[in-house]
C-alpha positions as CSV (number, residue, x, y, z in Angstrom):
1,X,-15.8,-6.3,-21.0
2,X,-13.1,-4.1,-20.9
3,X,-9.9,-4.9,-19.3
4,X,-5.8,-4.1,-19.3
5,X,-3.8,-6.8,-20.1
6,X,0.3,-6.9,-20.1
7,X,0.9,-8.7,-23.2
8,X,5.0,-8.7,-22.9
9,X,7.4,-7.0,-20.7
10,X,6.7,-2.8,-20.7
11,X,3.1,-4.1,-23.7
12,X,0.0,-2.5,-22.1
13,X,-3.3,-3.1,-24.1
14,X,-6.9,-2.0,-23.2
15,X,-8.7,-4.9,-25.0
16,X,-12.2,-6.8,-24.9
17,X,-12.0,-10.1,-22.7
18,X,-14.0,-12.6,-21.4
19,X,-16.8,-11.8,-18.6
20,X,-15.6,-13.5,-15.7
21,X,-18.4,-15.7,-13.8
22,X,-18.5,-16.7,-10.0
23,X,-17.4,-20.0,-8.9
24,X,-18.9,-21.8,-5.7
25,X,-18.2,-18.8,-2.6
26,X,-17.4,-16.5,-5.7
27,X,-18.9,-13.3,-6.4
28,X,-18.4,-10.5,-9.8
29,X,-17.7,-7.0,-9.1
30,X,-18.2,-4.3,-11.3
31,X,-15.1,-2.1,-10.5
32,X,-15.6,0.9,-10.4
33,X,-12.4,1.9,-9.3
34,X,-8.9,0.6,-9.3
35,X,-5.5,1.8,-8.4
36,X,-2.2,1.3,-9.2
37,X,0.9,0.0,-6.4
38,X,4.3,-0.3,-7.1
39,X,3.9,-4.0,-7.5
40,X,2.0,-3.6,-11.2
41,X,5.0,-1.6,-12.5
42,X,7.3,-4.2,-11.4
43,X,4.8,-7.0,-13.0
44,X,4.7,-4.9,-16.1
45,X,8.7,-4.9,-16.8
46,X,8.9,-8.3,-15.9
47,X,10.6,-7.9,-12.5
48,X,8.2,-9.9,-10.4
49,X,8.5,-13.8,-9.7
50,X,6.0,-15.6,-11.5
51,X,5.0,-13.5,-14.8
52,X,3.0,-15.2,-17.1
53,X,1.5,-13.3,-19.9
54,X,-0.9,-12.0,-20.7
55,X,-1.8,-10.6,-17.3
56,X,-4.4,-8.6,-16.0
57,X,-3.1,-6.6,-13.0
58,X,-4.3,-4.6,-10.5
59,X,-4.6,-5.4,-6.6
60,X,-6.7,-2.5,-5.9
61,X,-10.3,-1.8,-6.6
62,X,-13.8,-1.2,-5.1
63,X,-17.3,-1.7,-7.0
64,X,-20.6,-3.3,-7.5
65,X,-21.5,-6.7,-6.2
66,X,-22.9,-7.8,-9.7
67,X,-23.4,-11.8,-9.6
68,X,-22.8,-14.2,-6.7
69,X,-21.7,-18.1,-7.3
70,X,-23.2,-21.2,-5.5
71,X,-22.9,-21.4,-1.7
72,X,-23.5,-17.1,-1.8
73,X,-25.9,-15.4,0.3
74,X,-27.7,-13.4,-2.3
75,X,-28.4,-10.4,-0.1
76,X,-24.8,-9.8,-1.6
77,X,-25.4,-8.8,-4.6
78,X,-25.8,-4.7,-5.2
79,X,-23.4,-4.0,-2.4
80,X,-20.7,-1.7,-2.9
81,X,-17.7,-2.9,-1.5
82,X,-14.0,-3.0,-1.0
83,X,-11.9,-6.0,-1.9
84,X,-9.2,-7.5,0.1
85,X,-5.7,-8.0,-2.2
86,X,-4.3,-10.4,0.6
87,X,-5.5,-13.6,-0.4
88,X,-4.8,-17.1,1.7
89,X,-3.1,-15.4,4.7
90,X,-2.8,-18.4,6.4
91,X,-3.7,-19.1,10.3
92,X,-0.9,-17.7,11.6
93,X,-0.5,-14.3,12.9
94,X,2.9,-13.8,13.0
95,X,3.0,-14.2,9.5
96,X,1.8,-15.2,6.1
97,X,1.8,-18.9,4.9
98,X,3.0,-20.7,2.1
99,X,-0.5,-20.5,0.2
100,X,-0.2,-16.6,0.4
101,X,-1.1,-14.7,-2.7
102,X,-1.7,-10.9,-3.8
103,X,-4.3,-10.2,-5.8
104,X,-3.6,-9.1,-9.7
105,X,-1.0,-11.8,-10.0
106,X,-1.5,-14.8,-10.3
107,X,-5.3,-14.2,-9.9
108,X,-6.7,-11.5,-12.9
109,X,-6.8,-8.2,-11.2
110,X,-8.9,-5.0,-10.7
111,X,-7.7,-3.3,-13.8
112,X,-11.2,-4.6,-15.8
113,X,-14.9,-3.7,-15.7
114,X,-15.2,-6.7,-14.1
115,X,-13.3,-9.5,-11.9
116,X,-14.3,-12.6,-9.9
117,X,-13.6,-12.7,-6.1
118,X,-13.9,-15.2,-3.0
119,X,-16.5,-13.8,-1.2
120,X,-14.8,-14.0,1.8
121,X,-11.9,-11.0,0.7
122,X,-15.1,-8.3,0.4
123,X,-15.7,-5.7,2.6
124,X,-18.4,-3.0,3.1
125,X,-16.8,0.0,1.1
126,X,-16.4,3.1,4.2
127,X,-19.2,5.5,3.5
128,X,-17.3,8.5,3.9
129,X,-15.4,7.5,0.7
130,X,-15.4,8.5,-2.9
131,X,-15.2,5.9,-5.3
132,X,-11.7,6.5,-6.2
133,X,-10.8,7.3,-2.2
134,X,-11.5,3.5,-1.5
135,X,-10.0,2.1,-4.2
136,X,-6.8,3.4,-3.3
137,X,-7.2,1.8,0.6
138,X,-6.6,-1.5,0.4
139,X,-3.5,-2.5,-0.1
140,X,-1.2,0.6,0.6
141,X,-3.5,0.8,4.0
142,X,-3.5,-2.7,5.1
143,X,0.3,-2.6,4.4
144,X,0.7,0.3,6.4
145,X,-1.6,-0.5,9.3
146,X,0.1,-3.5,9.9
147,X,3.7,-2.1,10.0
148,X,2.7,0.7,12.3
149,X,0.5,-1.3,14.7
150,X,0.7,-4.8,14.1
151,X,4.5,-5.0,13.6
152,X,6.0,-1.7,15.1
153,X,3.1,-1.1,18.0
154,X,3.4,2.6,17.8
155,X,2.1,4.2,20.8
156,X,0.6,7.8,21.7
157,X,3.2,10.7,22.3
158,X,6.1,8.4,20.7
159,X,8.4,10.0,17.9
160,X,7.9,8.6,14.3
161,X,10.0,9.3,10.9
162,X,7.7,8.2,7.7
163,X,10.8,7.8,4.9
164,X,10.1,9.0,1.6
165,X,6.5,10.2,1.6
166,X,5.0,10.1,-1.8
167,X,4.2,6.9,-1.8
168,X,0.9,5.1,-1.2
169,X,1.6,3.3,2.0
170,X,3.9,6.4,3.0
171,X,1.3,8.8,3.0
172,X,-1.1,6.0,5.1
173,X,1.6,5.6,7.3
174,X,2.1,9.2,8.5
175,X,-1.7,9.7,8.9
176,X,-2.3,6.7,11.0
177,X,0.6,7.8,13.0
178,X,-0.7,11.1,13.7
179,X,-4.6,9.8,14.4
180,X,-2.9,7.8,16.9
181,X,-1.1,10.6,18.7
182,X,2.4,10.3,17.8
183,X,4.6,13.4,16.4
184,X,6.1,12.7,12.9
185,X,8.1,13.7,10.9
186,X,8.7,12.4,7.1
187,X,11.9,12.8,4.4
188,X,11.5,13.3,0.9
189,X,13.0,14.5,-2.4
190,X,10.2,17.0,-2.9
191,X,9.4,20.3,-1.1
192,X,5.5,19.9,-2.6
193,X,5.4,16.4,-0.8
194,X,6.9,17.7,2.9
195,X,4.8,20.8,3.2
196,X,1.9,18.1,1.9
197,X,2.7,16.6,4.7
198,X,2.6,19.1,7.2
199,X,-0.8,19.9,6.2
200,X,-2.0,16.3,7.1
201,X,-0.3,16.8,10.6
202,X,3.6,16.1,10.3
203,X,5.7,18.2,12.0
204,X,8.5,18.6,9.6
205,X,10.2,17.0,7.2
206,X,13.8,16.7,5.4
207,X,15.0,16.0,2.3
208,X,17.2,12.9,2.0
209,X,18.5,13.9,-1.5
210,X,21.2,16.3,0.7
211,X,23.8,14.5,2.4
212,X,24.0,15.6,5.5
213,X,20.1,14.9,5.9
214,X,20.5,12.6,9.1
215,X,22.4,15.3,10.4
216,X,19.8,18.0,9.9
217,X,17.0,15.4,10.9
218,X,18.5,14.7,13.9
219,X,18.9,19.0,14.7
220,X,15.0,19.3,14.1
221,X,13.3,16.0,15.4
222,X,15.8,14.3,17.9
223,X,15.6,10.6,17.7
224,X,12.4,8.4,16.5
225,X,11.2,5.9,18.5
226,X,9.5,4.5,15.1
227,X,11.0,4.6,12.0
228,X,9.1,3.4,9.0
229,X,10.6,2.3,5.7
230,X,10.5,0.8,1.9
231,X,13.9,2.3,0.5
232,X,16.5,0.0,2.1
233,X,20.1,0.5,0.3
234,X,23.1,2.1,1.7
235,X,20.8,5.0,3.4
236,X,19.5,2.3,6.0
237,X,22.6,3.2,8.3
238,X,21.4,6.5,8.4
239,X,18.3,5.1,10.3
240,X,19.8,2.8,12.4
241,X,22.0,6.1,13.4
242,X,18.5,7.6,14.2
243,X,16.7,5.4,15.7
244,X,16.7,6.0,19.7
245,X,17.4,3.8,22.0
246,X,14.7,0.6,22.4
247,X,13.7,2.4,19.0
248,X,11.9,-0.3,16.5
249,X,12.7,0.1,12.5
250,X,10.0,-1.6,10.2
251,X,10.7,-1.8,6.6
252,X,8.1,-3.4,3.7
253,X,10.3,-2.8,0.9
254,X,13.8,-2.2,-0.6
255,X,13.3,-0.2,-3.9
256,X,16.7,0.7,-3.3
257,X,18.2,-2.8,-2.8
258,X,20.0,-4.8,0.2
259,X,21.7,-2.8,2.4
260,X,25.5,-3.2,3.0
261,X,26.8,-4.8,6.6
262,X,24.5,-3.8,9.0
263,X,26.5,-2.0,12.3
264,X,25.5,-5.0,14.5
265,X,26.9,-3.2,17.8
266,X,24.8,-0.1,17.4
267,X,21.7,-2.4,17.3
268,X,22.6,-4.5,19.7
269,X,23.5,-2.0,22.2
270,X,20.6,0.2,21.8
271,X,18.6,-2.5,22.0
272,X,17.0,-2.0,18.8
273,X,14.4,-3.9,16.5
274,X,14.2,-4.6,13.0
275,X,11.1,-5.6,11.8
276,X,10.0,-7.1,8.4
277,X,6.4,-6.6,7.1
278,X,4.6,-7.2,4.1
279,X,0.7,-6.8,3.4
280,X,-1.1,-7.8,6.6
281,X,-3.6,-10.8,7.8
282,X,-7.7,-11.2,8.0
283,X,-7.4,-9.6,11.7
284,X,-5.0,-6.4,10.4
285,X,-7.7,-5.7,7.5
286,X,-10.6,-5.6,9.8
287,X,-9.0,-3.2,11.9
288,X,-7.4,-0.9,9.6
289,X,-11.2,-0.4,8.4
290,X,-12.2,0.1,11.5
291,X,-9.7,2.7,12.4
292,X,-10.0,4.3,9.0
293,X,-13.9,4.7,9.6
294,X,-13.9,5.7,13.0
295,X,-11.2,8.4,12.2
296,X,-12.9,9.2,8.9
297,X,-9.1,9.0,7.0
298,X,-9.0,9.9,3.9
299,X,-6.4,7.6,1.1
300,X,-4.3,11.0,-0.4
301,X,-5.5,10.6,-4.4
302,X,-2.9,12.1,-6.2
303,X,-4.5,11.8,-10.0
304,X,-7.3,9.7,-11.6
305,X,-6.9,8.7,-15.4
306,X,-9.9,6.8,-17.2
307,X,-9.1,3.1,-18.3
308,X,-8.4,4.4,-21.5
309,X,-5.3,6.3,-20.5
310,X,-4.1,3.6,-18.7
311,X,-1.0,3.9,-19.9
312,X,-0.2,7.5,-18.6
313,X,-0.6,6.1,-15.6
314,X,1.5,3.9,-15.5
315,X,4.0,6.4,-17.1
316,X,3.5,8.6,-13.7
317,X,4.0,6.0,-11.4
318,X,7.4,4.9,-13.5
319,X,9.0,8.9,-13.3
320,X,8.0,9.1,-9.8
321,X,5.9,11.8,-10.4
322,X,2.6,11.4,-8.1
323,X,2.0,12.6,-4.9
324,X,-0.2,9.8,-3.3
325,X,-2.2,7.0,-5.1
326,X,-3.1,7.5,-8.6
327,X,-6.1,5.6,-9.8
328,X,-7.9,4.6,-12.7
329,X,-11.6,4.9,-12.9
330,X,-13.4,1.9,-14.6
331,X,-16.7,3.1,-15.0
């Protein structure tokens, strides 16, 4: 089969490897989509904890149920599923245990014709989905489900700021947020990606690159109840500044490192909370399809490239340049 491997740090090859078989409560799936995260880029220049190479990435992807393993109902096999990246949550809620992995590292990813899966992490693919629709689900909406329901319990009619939509789990983010009834507004260094956007229901946006942008957000919006963010860096004052009072921030990332001293007597005295996420549990991925069915969302695609061009994918993500998930279609 065909597969992308990283051979060294920033080395991309599309090669021939191995078919992988099913182990006992394994299953192959033929991908037939995968797409990229944030996560492979940082696996790819070496950045990640635990590189090994070669490595075949890729946490996202949605095929073919092609061969099931011992122990395997065989009514299985020709289903077309999703695949849960979130592998040995744990039993606890709260958070993930000390067995937690993500798929594509250490585990070969979906970046192949072909990978080898517990059966447990498969899911019926949503019918109202393309191909390369569900293969940009899983882990930017499982990530985002959990950090606007699980973590930050967003509620009907509240305010919401989405921080620099673009992003996979951004652009989930702000559509969950307006299913559920909330007005939102987003920032962003890109006039395509607000009025973007608006179209799928915000009701303004900013753009953080100015610096009085907490200024001007704060003229337009008011204060957010919710405020969802991956930057981090000196910026996160600026949300603690607009968060309102009771106001809960939730934050999955920190592309652009640790933030200085935090202004502990704002927090305290608005009474605010600061919530950590990552990824999301069993119970978060089950209802995150559920909602996504029931409310027939749609994962924002911003380009598809064949395995082949692999590379130029990867070359999009790097600049910055996409405007939603970018996927790669297997076969």
């Amino acid at each position: 089969m065909q597969a992308l491997t990283f051979t060294a740090v920033n080395e991309i090859t599309v090669t021939t490897a191995p078919e992988p078989q099913p182990g006992a409560g394994e299953v192959v799936v033929a991908i037939r989509a995968a797409a990229l995260n944030h996560r492979d880029v940082w696996i790819k220049t070496g950045q990640y904890a635990g590189v090994k190479w070669p490595c075949q990435p890729g946490s996202d992807g949605a095929g073919v149920v092609m061969a099931v393993g011992d122990g395997v109902d065989a009514a299985w096999s020709g289903r077309e599923v999703v695949i849960n990246p979130s592998f040995d949550w744990g039993s606890h809620q709260e958070a993930q245990g000390p067995d937690f992995t993500i798929l594509g590292l250490p585990r070969a990813g979906t970046l192949a014709e072909k990978i080898s899966v517990p059966v447990a992490q498969l899911s019926a693919k949503p019918a109202h989905l393309s191909w390369e629709e569900a293969a940009a689900l899983p882990l930017a909406g499982l990530t985002a489900y959990r950090a606007v329901f699980a973590r930050a319990r967003l509620r009907a009619g509240e305010r919401v700021l989405v921080t620099g939509i673009g992003s996979g789990v951004a652009w989930f983010a702000l559509q969950f947020a307006v299913v559920c009834g909330a007005d939102v507004w987003v920032t962003s260094s890109s006039a395509e990606k607000i009025a973007k956007a608006i179209a799928l229901g915000a009701k303004g946006g900013v753009h953080y690159t100015r610096a009085d942008w907490a200024v001007e957000a704060t003229k337009i919006a008011g204060m957010f109840d919710v405020i969802v963010d991956s930057a981090g860096g000196a910026g996160f004052g600026d949300l603690i500044d607009l968060a309102a009072p009771g106001g809960r921030i939730v934050f999955f990332g920190g592309t652009r490192g640790n933030s200085p001293a935090l202004p502990l007597r704002k927090i305290f005295w608005r009474q605010l909370s600061l919530l950590g996420t990552t990824m999301g549990s069993p119970a978060d991925w089950s209802a995150m399809l559920e909602f996504v069915a029931l409310h027939r969302v749609r994962p924002v695609v911003s380009e598809v490239f064949p395995l082949a061009r692999a590379g130029e994918a990867f070359a999009l993500m790097e600049r910055g340049g996409q405007c939603g998930k970018i996927v790669v279609r297997i076969s």
